[in-house]
MARTI-641607 format. One record per residue: residue number from 0; residue in one letter; x, y, z of N, C-alpha, C, O in turn. Coordinates in steps of 0.1 Angstrom, whole numbers. Example, Ala and Ser with C-alpha at 12.3 -4.5 7.8 and 13.67 -1.06 7.14 Angstrom:
BEGIN
   drenke   voro    n.c1    n.c2    n.c3   ca.c1   ca.c2   ca.c3    c.c1    c.c2    c.c3    o.c1    o.c2    o.c3
        0      A     132     -57      78     123     -45      78     132     -33      78     142     -33      85
        1      S     128     -22      71     137     -11      71     129       0      79     134      11      80
end
This chain:
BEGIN
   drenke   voro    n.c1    n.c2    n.c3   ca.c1   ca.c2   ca.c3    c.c1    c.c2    c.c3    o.c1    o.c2    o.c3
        0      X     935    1078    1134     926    1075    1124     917    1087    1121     913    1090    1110
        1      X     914    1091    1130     905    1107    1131     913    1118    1113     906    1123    1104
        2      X     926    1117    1115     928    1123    1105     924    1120    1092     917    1128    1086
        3      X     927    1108    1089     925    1098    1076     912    1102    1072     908    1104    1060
        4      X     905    1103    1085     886    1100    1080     879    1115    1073     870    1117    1065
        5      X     889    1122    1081     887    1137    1079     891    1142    1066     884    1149    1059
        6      X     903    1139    1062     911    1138    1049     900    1134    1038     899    1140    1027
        7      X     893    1124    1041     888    1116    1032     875    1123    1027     871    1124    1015
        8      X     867    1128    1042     854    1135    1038     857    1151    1033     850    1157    1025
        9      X     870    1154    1040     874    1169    1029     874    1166    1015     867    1174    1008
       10      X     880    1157    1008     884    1153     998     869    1151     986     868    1153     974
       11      X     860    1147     996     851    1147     990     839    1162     988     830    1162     980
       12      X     842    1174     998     839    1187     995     835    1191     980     839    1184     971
       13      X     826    1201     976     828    1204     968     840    1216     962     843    1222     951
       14      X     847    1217     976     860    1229     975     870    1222     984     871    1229     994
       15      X     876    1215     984     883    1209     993     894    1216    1001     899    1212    1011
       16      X     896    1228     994     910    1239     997     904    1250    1009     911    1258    1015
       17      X     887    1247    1010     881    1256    1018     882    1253    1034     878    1259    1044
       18      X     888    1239    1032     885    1230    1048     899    1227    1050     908    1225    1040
       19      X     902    1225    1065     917    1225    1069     914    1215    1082     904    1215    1089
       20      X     926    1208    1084     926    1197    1093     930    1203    1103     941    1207    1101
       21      X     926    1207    1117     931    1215    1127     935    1202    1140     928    1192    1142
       22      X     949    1207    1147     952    1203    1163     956    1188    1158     957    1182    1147
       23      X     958    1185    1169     963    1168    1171     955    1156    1167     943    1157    1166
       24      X     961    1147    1165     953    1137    1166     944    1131    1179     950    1132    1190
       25      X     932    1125    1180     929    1121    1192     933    1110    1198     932    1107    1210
       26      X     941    1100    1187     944    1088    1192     953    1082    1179     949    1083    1167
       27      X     961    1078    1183     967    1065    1169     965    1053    1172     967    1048    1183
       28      X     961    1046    1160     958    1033    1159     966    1028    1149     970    1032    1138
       29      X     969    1014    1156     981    1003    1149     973     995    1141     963     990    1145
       30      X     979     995    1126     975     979    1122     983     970    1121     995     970    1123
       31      X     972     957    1117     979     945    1126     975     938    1117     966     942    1110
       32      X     983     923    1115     983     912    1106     981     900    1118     986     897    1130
       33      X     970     894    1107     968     882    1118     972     869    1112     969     867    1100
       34      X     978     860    1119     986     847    1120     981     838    1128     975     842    1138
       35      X     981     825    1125     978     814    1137     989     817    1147     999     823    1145
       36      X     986     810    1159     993     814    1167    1006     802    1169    1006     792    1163
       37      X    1017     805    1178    1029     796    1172    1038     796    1157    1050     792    1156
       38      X    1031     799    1150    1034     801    1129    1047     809    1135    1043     818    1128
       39      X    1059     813    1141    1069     816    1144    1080     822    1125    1085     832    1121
       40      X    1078     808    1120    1082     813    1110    1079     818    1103    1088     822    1096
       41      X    1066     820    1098    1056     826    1090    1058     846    1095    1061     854    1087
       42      X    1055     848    1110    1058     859    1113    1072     867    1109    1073     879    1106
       43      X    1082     856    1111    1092     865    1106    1095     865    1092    1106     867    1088
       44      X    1084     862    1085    1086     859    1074    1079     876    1070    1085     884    1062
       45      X    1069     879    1075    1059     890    1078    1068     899    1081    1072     907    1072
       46      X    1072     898    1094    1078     914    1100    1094     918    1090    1099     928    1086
       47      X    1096     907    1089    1106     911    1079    1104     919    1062    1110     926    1055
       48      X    1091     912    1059    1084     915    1042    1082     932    1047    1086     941    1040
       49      X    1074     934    1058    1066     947    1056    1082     957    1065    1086     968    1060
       50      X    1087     952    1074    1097     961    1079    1107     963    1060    1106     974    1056
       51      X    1112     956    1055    1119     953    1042    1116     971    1034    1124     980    1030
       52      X    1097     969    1034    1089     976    1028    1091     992    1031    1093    1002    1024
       53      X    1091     989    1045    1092    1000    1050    1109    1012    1052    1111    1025    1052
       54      X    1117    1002    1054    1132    1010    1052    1139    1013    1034    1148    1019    1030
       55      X    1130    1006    1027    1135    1006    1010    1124    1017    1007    1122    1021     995
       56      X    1119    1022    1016    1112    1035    1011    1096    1031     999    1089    1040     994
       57      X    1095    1019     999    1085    1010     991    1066    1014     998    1055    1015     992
       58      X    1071    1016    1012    1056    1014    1020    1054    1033    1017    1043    1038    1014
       59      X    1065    1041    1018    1063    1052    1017    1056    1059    1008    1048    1068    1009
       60      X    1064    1050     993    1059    1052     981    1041    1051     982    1033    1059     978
       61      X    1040    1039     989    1022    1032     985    1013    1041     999    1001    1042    1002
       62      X    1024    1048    1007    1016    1056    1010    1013    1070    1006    1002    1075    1008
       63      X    1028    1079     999    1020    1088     988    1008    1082     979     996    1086     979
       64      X    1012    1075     974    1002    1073     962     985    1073     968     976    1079     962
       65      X     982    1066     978     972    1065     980     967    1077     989     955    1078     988
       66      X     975    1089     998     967    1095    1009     974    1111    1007     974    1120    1014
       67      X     982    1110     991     988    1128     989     988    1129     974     996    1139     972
       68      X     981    1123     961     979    1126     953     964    1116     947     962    1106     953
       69      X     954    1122     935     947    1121     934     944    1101     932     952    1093     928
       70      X     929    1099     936     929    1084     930     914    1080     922     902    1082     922
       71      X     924    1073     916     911    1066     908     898    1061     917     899    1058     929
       72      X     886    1062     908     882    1067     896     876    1078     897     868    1081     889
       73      X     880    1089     908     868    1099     908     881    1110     908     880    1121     903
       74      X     894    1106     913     906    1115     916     904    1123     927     908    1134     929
       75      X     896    1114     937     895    1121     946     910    1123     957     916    1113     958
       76      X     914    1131     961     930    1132     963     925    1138     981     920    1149     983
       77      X     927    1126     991     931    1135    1005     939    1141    1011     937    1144    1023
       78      X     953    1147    1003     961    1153    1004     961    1156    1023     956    1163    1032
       79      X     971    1143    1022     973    1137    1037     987    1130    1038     991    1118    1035
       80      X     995    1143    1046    1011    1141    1043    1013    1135    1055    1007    1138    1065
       81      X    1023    1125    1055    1030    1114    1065    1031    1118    1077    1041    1125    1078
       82      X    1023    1116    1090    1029    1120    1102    1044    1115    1102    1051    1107    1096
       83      X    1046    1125    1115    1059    1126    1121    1059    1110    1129    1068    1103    1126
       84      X    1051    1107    1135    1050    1091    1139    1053    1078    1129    1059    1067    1132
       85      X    1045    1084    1115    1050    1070    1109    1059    1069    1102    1061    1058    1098
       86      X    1068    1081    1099    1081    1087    1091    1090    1077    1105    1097    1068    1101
       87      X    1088    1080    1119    1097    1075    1127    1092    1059    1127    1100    1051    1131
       88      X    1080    1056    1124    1081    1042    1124    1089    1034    1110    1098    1025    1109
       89      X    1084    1038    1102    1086    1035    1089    1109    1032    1088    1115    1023    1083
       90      X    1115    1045    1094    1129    1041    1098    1130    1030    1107    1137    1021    1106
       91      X    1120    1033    1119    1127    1018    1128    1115    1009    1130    1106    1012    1138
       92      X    1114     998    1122    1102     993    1121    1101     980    1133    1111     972    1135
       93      X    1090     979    1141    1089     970    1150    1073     963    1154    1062     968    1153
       94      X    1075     955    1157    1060     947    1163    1055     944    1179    1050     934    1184
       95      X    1059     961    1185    1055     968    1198    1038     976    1195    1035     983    1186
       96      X    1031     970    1207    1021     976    1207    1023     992    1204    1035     996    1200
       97      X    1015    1001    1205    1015    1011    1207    1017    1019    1224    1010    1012    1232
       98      X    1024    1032    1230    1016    1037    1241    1004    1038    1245    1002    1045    1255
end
């Protein structure tokens, strides 16, 4: 998340091209969809909609649009390309915590 946040306040620079995202991330964080507990079919109703999303190249799409070209209303653009992490999640999509 450290990246995203960084992205975000570069973006808002008055020179955005003068600032550069350096080294690793400090941590990845998963998000998560919350369900009553037991709802069995409801979940696979979930992991199947967003995994679906994710191998039809759909989630990929909605994540250029939002974090590698400009957005409304100010166009502020965080030109913030896909880790190598969610490129490999996004092929094998699953509902494992994280490491």
């Amino acid at each position: 998340m450290d990246d995203a946040l960084l992205a975000g306040e570069r973006s808002r620079a008055i020179n955005p091209a003068e600032w550069k995202i350096v080294g690793e991330p400090l941590s990845y964080e998963a998000y998560g969809c919350m369900l009553r507990k037991g709802d069995t079919q409801f979940k696979q109703l979930m992991d199947k909609t967003i995994a679906d999303a994710q191998k039809s190249g759909k989630a990929l799409e909605s994540y250029n649009k939002w974090f590698t070209q400009p957005v409304p209303p100010k166009g502020a653009n965080m030109s913030l390309e896909i880790s190598p992490k969610m490129v490999e999640l996004f092929a094998n999509p699953n509902d494992k915590a994280l490491d």
